[in-house]
C-alpha positions in Angstrom: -17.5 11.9 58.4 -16.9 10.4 55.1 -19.6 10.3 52.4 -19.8 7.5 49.5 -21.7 9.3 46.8 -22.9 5.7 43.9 -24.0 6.7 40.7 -27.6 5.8 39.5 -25.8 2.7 37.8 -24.4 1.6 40.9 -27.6 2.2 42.8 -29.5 0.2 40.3 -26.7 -2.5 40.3 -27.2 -3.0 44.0 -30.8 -3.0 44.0 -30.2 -6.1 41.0 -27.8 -7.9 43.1 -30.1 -8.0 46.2 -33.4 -8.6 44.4 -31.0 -11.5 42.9 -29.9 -13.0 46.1 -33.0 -12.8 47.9 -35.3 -16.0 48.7 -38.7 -15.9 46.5 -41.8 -17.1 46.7 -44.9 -17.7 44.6 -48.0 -20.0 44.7 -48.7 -21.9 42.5 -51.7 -23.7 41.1 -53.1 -25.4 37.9 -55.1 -23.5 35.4 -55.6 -24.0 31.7 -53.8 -27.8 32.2 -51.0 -26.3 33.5 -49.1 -25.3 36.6 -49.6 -20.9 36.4 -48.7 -18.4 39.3 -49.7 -14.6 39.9 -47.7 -11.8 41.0 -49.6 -8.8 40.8 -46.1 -6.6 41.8 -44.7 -7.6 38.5 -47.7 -7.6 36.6 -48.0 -11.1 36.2 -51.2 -13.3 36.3 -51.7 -16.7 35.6 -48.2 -16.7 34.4 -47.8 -20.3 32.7 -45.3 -22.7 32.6 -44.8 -24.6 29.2 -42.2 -26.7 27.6 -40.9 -29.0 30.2 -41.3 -27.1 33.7 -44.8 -28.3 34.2 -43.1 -32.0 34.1 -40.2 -30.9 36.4 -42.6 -29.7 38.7 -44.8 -32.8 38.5 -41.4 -35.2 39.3 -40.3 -32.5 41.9 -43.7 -33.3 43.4 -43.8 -36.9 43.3 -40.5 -37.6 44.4 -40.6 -35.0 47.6 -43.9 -34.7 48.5 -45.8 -36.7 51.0 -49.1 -34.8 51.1 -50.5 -34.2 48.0 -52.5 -30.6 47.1 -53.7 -28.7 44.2 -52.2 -25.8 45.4 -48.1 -25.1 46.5 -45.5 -22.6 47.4 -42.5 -22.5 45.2 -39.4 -21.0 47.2 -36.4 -20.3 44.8 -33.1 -18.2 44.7 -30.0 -18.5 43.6 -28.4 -18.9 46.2 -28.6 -22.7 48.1 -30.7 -22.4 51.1 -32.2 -24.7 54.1 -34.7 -26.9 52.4 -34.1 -27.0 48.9 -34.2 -30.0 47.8 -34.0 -29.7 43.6 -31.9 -27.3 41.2 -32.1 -25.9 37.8 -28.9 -25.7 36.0 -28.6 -23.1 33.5 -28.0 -24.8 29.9 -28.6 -22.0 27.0 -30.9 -19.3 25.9 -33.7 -19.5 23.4 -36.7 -17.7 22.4 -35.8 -14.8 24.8 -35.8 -17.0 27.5 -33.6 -20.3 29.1 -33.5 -23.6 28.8 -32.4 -25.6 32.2 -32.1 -28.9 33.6 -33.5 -29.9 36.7 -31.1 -31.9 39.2 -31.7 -33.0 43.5 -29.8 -31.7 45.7 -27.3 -34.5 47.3 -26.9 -36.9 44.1 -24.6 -36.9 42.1 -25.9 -35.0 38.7 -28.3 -36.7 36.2 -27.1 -36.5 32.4 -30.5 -38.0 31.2 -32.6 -35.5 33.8 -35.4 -33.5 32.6 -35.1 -30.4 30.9 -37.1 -27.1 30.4 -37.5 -23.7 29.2 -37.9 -20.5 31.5 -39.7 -17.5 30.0 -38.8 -14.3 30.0 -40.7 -13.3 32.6 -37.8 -15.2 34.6 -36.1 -11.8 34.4 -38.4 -9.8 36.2 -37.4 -12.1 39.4 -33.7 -12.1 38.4 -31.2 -9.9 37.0 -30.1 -12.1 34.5 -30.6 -15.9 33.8 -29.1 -17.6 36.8 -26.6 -20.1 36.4 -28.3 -22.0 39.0 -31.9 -21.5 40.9 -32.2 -24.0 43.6 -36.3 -24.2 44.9 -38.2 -26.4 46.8 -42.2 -27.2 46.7 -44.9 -27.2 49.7 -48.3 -28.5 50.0 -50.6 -26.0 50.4 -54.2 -26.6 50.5 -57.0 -28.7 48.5 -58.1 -26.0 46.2 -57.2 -22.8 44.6 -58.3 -19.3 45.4 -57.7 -18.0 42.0 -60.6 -17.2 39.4 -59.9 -17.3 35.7 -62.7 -15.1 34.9 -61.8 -11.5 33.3 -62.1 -10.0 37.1 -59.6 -11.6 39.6 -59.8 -10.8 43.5 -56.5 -11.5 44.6 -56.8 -13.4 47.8 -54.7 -11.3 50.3 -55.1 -8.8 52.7 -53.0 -6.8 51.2 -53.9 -7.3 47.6 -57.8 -6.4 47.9 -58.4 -4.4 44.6 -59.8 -6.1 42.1 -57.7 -7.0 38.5 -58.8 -5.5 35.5 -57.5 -7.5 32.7 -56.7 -5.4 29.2 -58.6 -7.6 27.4 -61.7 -5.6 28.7 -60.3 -2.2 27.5 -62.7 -0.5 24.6 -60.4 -1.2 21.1 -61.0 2.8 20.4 -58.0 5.2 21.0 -59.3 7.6 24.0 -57.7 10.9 24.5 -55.7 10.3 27.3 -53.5 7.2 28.4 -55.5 5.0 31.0 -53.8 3.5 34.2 -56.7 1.9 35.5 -55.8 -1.8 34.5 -54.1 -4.5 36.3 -54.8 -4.5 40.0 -53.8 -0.5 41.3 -55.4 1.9 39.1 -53.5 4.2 40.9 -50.4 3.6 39.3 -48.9 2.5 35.7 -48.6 -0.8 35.0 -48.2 -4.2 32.3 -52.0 -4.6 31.9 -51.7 -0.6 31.1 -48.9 -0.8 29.0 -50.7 -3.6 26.9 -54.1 -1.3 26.6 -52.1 1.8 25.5 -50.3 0.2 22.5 -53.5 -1.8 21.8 -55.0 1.3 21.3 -52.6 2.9 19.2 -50.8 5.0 21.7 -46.7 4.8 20.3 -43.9 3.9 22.8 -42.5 7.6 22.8 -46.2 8.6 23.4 -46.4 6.2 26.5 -43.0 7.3 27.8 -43.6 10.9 27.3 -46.7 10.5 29.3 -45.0 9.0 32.1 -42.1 11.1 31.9 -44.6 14.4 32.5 -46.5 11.9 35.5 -43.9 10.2 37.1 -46.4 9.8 40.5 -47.8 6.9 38.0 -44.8 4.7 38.5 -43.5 2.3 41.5 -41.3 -0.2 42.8 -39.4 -2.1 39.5 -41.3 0.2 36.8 -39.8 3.9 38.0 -36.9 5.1 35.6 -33.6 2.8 36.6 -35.7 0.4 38.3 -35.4 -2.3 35.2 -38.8 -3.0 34.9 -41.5 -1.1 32.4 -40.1 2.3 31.9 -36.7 0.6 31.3 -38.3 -2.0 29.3 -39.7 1.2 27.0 -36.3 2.9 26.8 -34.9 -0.4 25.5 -37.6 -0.5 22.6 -37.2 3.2 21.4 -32.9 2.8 21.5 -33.7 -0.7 19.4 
């Protein structure tokens, strides 16, 4: 039998390359007078849109929708897929994220077409910056399920826990490094991450405590996966 033995780089290069390809989804709603979306798995909540995306959006829904809502699901990729019916084209980096251009699918491309800027939260959904993120937008329902108070119950079955922002976290330095922020407080996460250097705690403290409790990290965040313990190694080699 023959054995293929990948190195951790080539693991982690394969895990990019299908979390890249894949088809996404996200809801999203208005809050703050703007279009926002949550994602507890990468520790995002109320995630806005600025600079020119809200106004794609609000074009993408007047030109495709027939049913108006307050709330809708965004499906995106990079890769073209049934029902897309608008594109982003990739124009240049700024401000640690992208700026892009929005084009429809079918017709011929636009040189006057809107443009906006992706944050750089785009790269916890993508590897890099795609050159091109085709998406399409669906009516959902007539109001939205999502609180802005400093408690949010994600409405899910499987997200039941309740989110505790790090703006509630005491300003005092405690002993120990606390996990219990963001929506698991079983596990390490951003809201976490946000308390602990709040509260003095250094980035080779933080890593050193998740280095001797690795239990504390999942999914995107374990060492390799290119999420937060990644994200801390950067900082310290900067």
């Amino acid at each position: 039998m023959m054995r293929i033995h990948l190195s951790l780089t080539q693991i982690n290069s394969f895990f990019f390359y299908t979390m890249s390809n894949s088809i996404l989804v996200l809801e999203l709603y208005r809050n703050a007078g703007t279009w926002c979306f949550t994602d507890v798995e990468r520790d995002l909540v109320h995630e806005p849109f600025i600079s020119g995306i809200p106004e794609i959006i609000d074009e993408c829904i007047a030109e495709t929708v027939e049913n108006k809502a307050e709330t809708y699901r965004l499906t995106f990729s990079n890769q073209q897929f049934p029902g897309a019916t608008n594109y982003l084209t990739y124009l240049f980096e700024e401000y640690g994220g992208a700026v892009y251009t929005k084009q429809k699918i079918g017709q011929e491309a636009n040189p006057m077409a809107r443009t906006g800027w992706l944050c750089p939260a785009t790269l916890k959904f993508f590897e890099f910056f795609p050159k091109t993120i085709y998406f399409a937008l669906h009516p959902l329902g007539c109001a939205s399920p999502h609180k802005t108070s400093d408690s949010l119950q994600m409405n899910s079955t499987l997200q039941t826990q309740e989110f505790k922002f790090a703006s509630t976290a005491p300003a005092e330095r405690p002993d120990e490094i606390s996990n219990e922020y963001g929506i698991n407080p079983d596990y390490f996460g951003g809201e976490d991450l946000k308390v602990a250097r709040a509260q003095g705690f250094t980035d080779e403290e933080i890593k050193t405590h998740l280095d001797n409790n690795p239990e504390l990290l999942r999914k995107q965040n374990v060492p390799g996966g290119g999420g937060l313990y990644d994200e801390l190694v950067a900082s310290l080699n900067s």
